[in-house]
C-alpha positions in Angstrom: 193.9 90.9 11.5 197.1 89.1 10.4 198.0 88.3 14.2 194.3 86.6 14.5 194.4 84.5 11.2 198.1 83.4 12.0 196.9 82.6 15.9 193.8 80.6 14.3 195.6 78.6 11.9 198.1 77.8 14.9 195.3 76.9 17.1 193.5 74.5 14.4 196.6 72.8 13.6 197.2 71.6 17.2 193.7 70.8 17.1 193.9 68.3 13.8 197.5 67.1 15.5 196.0 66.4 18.8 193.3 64.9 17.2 195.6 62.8 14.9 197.9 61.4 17.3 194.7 60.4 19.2 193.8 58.1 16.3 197.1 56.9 16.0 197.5 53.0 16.4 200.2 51.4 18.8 201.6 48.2 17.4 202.3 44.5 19.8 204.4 42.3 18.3 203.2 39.1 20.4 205.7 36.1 20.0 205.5 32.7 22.2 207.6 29.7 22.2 205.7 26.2 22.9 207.8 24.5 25.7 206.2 21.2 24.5 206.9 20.3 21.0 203.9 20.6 18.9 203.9 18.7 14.7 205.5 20.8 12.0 202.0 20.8 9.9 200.1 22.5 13.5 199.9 26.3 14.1 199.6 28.4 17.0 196.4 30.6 17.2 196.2 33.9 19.6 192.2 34.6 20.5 191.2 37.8 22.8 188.7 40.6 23.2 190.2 41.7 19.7 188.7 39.1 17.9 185.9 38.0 19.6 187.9 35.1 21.6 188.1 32.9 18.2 190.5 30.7 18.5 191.6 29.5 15.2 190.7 27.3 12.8 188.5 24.5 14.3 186.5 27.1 15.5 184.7 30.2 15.9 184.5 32.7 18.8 181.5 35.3 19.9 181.3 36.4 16.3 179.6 35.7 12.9 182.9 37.0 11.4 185.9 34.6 10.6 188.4 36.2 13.3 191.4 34.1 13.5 194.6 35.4 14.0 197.3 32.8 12.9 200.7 33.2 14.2 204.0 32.5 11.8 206.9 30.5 12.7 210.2 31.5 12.4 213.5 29.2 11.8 214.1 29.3 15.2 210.5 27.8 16.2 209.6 31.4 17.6 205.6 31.9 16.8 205.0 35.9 16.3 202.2 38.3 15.1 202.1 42.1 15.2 198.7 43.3 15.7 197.8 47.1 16.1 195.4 48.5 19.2 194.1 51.9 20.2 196.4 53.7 23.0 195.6 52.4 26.2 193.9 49.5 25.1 193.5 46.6 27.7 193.9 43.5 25.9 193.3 40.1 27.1 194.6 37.0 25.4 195.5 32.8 25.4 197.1 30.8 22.5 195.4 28.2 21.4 196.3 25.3 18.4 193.4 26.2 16.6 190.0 25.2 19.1 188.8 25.3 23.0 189.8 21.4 22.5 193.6 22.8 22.6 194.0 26.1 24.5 197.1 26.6 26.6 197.5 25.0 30.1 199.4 25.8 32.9 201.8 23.9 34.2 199.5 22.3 37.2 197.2 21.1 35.1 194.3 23.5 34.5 193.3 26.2 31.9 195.3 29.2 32.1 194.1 32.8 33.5 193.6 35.5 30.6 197.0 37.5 30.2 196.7 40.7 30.0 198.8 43.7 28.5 198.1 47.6 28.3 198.5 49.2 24.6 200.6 52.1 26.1 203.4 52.3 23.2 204.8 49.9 20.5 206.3 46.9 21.8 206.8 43.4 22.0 205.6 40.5 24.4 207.2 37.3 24.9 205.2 34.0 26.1 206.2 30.2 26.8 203.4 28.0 26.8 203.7 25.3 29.6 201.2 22.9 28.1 198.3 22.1 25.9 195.2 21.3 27.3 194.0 18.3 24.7 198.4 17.3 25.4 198.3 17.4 29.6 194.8 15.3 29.9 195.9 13.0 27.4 199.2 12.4 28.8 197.6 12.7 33.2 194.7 10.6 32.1 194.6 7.0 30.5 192.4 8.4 27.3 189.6 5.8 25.8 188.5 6.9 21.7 185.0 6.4 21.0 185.0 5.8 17.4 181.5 6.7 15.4 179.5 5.4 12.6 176.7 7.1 10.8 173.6 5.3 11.9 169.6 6.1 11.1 168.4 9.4 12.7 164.7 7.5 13.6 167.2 6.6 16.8 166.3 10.2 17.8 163.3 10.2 20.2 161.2 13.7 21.2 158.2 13.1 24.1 158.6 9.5 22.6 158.2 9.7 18.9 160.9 9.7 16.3 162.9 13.2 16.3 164.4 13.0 12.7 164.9 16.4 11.4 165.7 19.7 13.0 165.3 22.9 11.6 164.1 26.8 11.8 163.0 29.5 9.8 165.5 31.0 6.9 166.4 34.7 6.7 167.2 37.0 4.3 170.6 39.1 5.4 168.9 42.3 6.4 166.2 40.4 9.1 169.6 37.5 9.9 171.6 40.9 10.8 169.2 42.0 13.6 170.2 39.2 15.9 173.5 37.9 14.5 175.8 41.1 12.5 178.2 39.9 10.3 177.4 36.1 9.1 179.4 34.9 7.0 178.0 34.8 3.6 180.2 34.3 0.8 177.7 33.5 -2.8 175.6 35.1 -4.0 172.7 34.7 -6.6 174.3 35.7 -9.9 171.3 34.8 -12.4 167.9 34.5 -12.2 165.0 33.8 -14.5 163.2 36.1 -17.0 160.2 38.0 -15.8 160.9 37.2 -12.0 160.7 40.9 -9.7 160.9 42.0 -6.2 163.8 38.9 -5.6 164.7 38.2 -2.1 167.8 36.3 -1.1 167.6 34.0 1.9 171.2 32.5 2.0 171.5 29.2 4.2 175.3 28.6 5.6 175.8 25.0 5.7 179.7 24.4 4.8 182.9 27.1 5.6 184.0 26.2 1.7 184.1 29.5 -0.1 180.9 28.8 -1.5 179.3 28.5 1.1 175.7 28.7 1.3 172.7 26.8 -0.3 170.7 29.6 -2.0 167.2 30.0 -1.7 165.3 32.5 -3.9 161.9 34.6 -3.9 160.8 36.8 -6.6 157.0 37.7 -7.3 156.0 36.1 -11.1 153.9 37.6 -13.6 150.8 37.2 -14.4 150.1 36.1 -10.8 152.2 38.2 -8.8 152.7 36.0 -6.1 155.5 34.7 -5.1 157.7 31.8 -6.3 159.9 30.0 -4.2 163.4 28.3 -6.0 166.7 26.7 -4.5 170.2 26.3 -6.3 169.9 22.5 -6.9 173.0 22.4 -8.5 175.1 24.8 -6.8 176.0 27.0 -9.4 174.6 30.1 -8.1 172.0 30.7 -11.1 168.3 30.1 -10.7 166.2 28.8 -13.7 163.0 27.9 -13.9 163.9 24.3 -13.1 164.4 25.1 -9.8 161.1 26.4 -8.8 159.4 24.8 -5.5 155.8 25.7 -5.3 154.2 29.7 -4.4 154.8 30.5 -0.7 151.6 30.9 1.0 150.0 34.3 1.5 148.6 35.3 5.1 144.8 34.5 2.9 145.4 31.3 2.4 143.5 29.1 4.5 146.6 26.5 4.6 148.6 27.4 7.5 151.8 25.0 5.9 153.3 23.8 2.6 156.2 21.7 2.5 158.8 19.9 -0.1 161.9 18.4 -0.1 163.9 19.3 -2.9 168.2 17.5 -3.3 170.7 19.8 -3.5 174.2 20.0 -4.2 176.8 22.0 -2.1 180.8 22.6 -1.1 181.7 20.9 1.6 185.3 22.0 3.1 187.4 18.6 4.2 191.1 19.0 4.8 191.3 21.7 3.1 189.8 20.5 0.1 186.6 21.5 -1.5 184.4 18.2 -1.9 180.7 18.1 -3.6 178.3 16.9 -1.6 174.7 16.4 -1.3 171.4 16.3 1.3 167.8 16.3 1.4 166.5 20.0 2.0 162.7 20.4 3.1 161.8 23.9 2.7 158.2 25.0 4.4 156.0 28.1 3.7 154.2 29.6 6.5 151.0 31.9 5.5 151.7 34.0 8.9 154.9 34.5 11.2 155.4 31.9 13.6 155.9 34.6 16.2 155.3 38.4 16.1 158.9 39.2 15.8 160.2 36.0 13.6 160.0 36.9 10.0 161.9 35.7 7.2 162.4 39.1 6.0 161.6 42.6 7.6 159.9 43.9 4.5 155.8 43.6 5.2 154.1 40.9 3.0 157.1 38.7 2.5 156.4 34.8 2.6 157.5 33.2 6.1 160.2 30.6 5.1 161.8 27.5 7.3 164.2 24.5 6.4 164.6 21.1 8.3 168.0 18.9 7.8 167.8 15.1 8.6 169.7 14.7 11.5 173.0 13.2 10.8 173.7 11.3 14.0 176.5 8.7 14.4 177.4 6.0 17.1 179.7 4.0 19.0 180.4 2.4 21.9 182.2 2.9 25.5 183.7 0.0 27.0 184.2 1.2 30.8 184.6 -2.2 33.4 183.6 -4.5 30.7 180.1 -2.6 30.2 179.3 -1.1 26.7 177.5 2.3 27.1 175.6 3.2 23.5 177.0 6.8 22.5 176.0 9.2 20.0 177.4 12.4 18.9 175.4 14.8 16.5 176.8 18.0 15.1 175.2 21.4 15.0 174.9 21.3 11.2 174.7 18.6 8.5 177.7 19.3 6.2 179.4 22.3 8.5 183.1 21.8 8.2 183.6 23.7 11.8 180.5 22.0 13.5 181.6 19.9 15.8 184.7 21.7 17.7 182.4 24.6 18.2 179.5 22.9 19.3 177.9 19.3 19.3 175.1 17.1 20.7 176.0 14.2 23.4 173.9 11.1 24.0 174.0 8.0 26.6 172.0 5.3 26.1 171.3 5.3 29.6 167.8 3.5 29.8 170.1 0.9 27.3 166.8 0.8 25.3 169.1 1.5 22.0 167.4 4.5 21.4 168.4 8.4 22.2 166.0 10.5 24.3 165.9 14.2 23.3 162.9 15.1 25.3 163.5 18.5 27.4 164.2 17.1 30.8 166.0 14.1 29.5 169.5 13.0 31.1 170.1 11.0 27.9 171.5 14.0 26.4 174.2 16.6 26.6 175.1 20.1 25.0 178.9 20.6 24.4 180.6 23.8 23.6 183.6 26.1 24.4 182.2 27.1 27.8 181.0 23.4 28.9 183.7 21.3 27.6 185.8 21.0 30.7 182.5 20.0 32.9 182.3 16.3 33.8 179.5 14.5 32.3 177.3 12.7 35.2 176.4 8.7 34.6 175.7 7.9 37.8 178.5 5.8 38.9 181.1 7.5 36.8 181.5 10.9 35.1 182.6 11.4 31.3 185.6 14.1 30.5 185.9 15.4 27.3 189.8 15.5 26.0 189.3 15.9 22.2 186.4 15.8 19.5 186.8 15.4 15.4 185.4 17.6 13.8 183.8 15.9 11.3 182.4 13.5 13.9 184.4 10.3 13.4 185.6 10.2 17.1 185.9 11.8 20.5 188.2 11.3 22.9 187.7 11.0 26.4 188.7 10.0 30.2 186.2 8.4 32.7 186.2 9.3 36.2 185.2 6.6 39.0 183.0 6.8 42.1 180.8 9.9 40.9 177.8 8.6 43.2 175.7 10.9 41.9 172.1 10.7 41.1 171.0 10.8 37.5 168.2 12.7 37.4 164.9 12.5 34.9 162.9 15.5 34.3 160.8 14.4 31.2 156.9 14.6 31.7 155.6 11.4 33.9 158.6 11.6 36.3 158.9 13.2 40.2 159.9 16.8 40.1 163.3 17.9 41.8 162.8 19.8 45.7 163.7 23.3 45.1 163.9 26.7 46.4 164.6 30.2 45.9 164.0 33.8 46.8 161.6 35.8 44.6 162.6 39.4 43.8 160.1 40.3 46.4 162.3 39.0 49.0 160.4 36.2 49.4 161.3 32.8 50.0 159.8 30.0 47.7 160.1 26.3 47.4 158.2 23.5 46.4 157.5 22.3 49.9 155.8 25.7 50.8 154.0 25.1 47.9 153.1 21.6 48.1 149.2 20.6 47.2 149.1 23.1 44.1 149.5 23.1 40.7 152.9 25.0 39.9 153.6 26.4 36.4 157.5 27.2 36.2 158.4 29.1 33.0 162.0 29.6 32.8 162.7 32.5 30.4 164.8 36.0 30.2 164.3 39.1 29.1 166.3 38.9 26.3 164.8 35.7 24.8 162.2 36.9 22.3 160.3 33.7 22.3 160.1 34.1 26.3 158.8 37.7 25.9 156.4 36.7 23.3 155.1 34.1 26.2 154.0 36.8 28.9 151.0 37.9 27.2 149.7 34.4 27.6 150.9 33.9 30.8 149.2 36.8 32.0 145.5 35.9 30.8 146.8 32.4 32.4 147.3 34.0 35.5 144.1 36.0 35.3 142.1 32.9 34.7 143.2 30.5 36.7 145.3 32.1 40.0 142.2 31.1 42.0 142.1 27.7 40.8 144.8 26.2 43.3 147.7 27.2 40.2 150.9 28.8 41.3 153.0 30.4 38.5 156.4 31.2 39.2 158.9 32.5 36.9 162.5 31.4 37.0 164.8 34.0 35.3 168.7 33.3 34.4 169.5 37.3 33.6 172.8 38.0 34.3 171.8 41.5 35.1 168.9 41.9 37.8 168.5 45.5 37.7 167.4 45.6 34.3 165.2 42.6 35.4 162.8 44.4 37.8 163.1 47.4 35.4 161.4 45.0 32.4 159.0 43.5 35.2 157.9 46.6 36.4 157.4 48.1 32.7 155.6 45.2 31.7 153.4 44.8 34.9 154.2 41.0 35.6 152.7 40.5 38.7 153.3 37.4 39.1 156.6 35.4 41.7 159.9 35.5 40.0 162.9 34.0 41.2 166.3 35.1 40.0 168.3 32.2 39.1 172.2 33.5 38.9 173.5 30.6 39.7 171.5 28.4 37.5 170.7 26.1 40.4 167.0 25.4 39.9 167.5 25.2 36.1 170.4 22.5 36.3 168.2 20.9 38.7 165.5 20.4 36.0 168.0 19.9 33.0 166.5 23.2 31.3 169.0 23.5 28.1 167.2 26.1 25.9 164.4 28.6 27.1 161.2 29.0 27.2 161.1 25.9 28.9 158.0 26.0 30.9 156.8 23.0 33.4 153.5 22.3 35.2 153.8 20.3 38.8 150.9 18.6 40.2 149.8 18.7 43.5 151.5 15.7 43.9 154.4 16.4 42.8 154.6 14.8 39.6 155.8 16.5 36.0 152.6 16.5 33.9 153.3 19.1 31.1 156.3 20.9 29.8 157.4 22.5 26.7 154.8 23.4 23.9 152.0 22.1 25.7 152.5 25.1 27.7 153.3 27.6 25.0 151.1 29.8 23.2 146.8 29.5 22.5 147.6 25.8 24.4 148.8 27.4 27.7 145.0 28.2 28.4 143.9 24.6 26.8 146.3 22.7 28.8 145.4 24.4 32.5 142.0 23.9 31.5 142.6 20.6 31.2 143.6 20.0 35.0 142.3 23.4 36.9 138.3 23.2 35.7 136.2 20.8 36.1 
């Protein structure tokens, strides 16, 4: 008995020590030297699949998390951090200065390839950086900065009216986690008023100040028990009574919409320094969810909530060959401190009318981000390279490149539809010359866009309705993986052409830059509906319009 419990307790313990030593972490010191001399008051940033690719300060990887790593500098201008990996890791990495805007180069001129490194033991890595991308174009290039002024959003046009706000619906945490883990929320409501239950939190990120949110409340109040809406006016993170909106609308009431606009205070983050700072806030109540699976919260009989921000456009002018070309540059968020590095709206007055055109289809405008920012910019006779953006929007830098004898192409409703052609998951072979004489209805979705999904239930009664009325539907997918496709085709019983669009070729060719984007052809070629006309109960309105007499 003795030999067995002395065996057994020999046996676990080279279990727990196998099993410790598998949990054990291997440590990479990573140091680089810059072989370009970069200001004393700049840092050097490492971004990888350990963090999400976020590289540094000016910007934020694939992540709702802050995931910078920030290297130190020794006396001897060596940058160096130690960062710990499970054995056998694979990491990739680059350096950056803190954005996309200023990730190393190499030494011809172009972005480098990912290094790579195996986590096999402890260790240290040494790296020289060649160059800089924002340095090497700025130096190869002769650089022109656009400077910008804030001008009136009403410049803004949407199917030819005034586009002035932008917004969607707000979320508490538990429903904002579903599709985006880990935002970054840093206040929190600390006091709210007497006789106020069942409070729900819906937190809206506007600066990267610690606080950094504009609260909005819920909370159902006696003796009505419905509930009342309020906003943090003054930024303090208490709620009074002063601060009450209206009552959200209830899925009885008969008014679909309320809306307010209410001022409020926030922390804005500008060079490192907390500023106040104010906007106009319009805060809707919905008495339904806007789509089966867009709630504000997941709890059941919650009020459906959505903001709008005034667009907070600025312009400026490009003098190329003695010709001023109208620019305008719009960040993601009105008051975000990391907006426009990460992400930011392009215009060209291209029409020279002095307004912008955001219609879908439009070549007026442009979206900028990490993976897009080394892309030329097509004008027709000359191309626009991005070197550098503020982030605050006061200017961007860039190069021009001549003899781009390109077409500039206009997709908006009224205007001639691009040729195209493709091969449908059946094998086959569609364009819109085989199609010619009919009405086509291309919807552009994926599986993985919700609002697309939520589409095939009308596209299918569309289909039903009107496939013998001289109306083609063809779906144009850009999944990047096409088994799963036919899997979610065959489960849902589309029946109905699809084309599998890898390469994005038929959705550059109709400027598609968010999805659903659906577009109805005429026989003639023309572009006679697209976008919401084609979404929803006015799918079946709109083909009715032009399939029945």
């Amino acid at each position: 008995m003795k030999t067995f419990t002395f065996s057994l307790v020999v046996f676990l313990c080279f279990i727990f020590k196998d099993s410790f030593s598998q949990q054990e972490k291997v440590s990479i010191t990573f140091k680089v030297i810059s072989l370009v001399q970069i200001s004393e008051d700049e840092s050097i940033f490492i971004m990888g699949n350990f963090n999400a690719w976020d590289p540094g300060n000016d910007g934020y990887g694939n992540s709702g998390w802050e995931l910078a790593i920030k290297l130190q500098k020794d006396s001897s201008g060596v940058f160096s951090t130690v960062q710990q990996f499970n054995p056998s890791d694979t990491i990739k990495y680059l350096f950056t200065r803190g954005s996309h805007y200023s990730i190393e180069f190499s030494s011809e001129g172009k972005k480098r390839n990912e290094r790579t490194i195996i986590a096999d033991k402890d260790k240290s890595v040494i790296d020289t950086i060649d160059n800089w991308r924002d340095f090497y174009l700025s130096a190869a290039k002769i650089p022109n900065i656009i400077s910008f002024n804030k001008t009136c959003p009403d410049k803004i046009i949407r199917e030819g009216k005034p586009q002035k706000t932008f917004g969607t619906l707000l979320y508490d945490s538990e429903m904002r986690n579903t599709f985006a883990s880990g935002y970054r929320i840093y206040n929190k409501v600390k006091k709210i008023p007497p006789g106020l239950s069942d409070t729900i939190s819906f937190p809206f990120v506007i600066s990267d100040a610690p606080d950094n949110s504009i609260l909005v409340l819920a909370g159902k109040r006696k003796p009505y028990n419905k509930w009342a809406i309020f906003i943090d006016k003054n930024n303090d993170n208490e709620i009074d009574d002063s601060e009450f909106v209206y009552e959200a609308l209830e899925n009885t009431d008969t008014l679909k919409m309320r809306e307010d606009s209410v001022i409020v205070t926030y922390d804005n983050l500008v060079s490192d320094k907390i500023e106040k700072d104010s906007l106009v806030f319009i805060i809707s109540s919905y008495n339904k969810p806007i789509l089966d699976h867009y709630k504000s919260c997941l709890r059941e009989g919650t009020p459906v909530l959505a903001y709008s921000l005034y667009y907070d456009l600025r312009e400026g002018v490009l003098d190329y060959n003695n010709n001023l070309v109208r620019i305008g540059i719009l960040p993601l968020y009105v008051g975000h401190n990391f907006r426009l590095k990460n992400y930011f709206t392009l215009f060209v007055d291209i029409n020279e009318d002095t307004l912008f055109d955001m219609s879908k289809g439009s070549p007026e405008y442009f979206e900028v981000y990490n993976e897009l920012i080394d892309k030329p910019i097509n004008l027709g006779d000359f191309s626009l390279n991005i070197i550098d953006v503020d982030n605050h929007g006061n200017w961007l830098k860039v190069f021009v490149s001549d003899n781009t004898k390109s077409e500039i192409r206009n997709t908006t409703v009224g205007n001639q539809a691009p040729d195209w052609e493709g091969t449908a998951l059946t094998g086959e072979n569609i364009s819109s010359q085989s199609l010619k004489g009919k009405y086509i209805l291309l919807d552009f979705w994926a599986t993985w866009c919700k609002p697309c999904t939520e589409e095939i239930k009308n596209i299918k009664l569309a289909h039903q309705t009107f496939s013998k009325e001289n109306l083609e539907i063809i779906g144009v997918l850009i999944d990047e993986n096409k088994e799963k496709v036919q899997l979610f085709i065959d489960k849902n019983q589309i029946d109905w052409l699809q084309i599998y669009d890898q390469e994005s070729i038929i959705k550059n060719l109709f400027s598609v830059k968010g999805i659903p984007d659906p577009i109805l052809i005429s026989p003639e070629g023309i572009i006679i509906e697209r976008g919401q006309s084609l979404r929803g109960s006015n799918l079946e309105m709109t083909l009715s319009k032009y399939l029945k007499n």
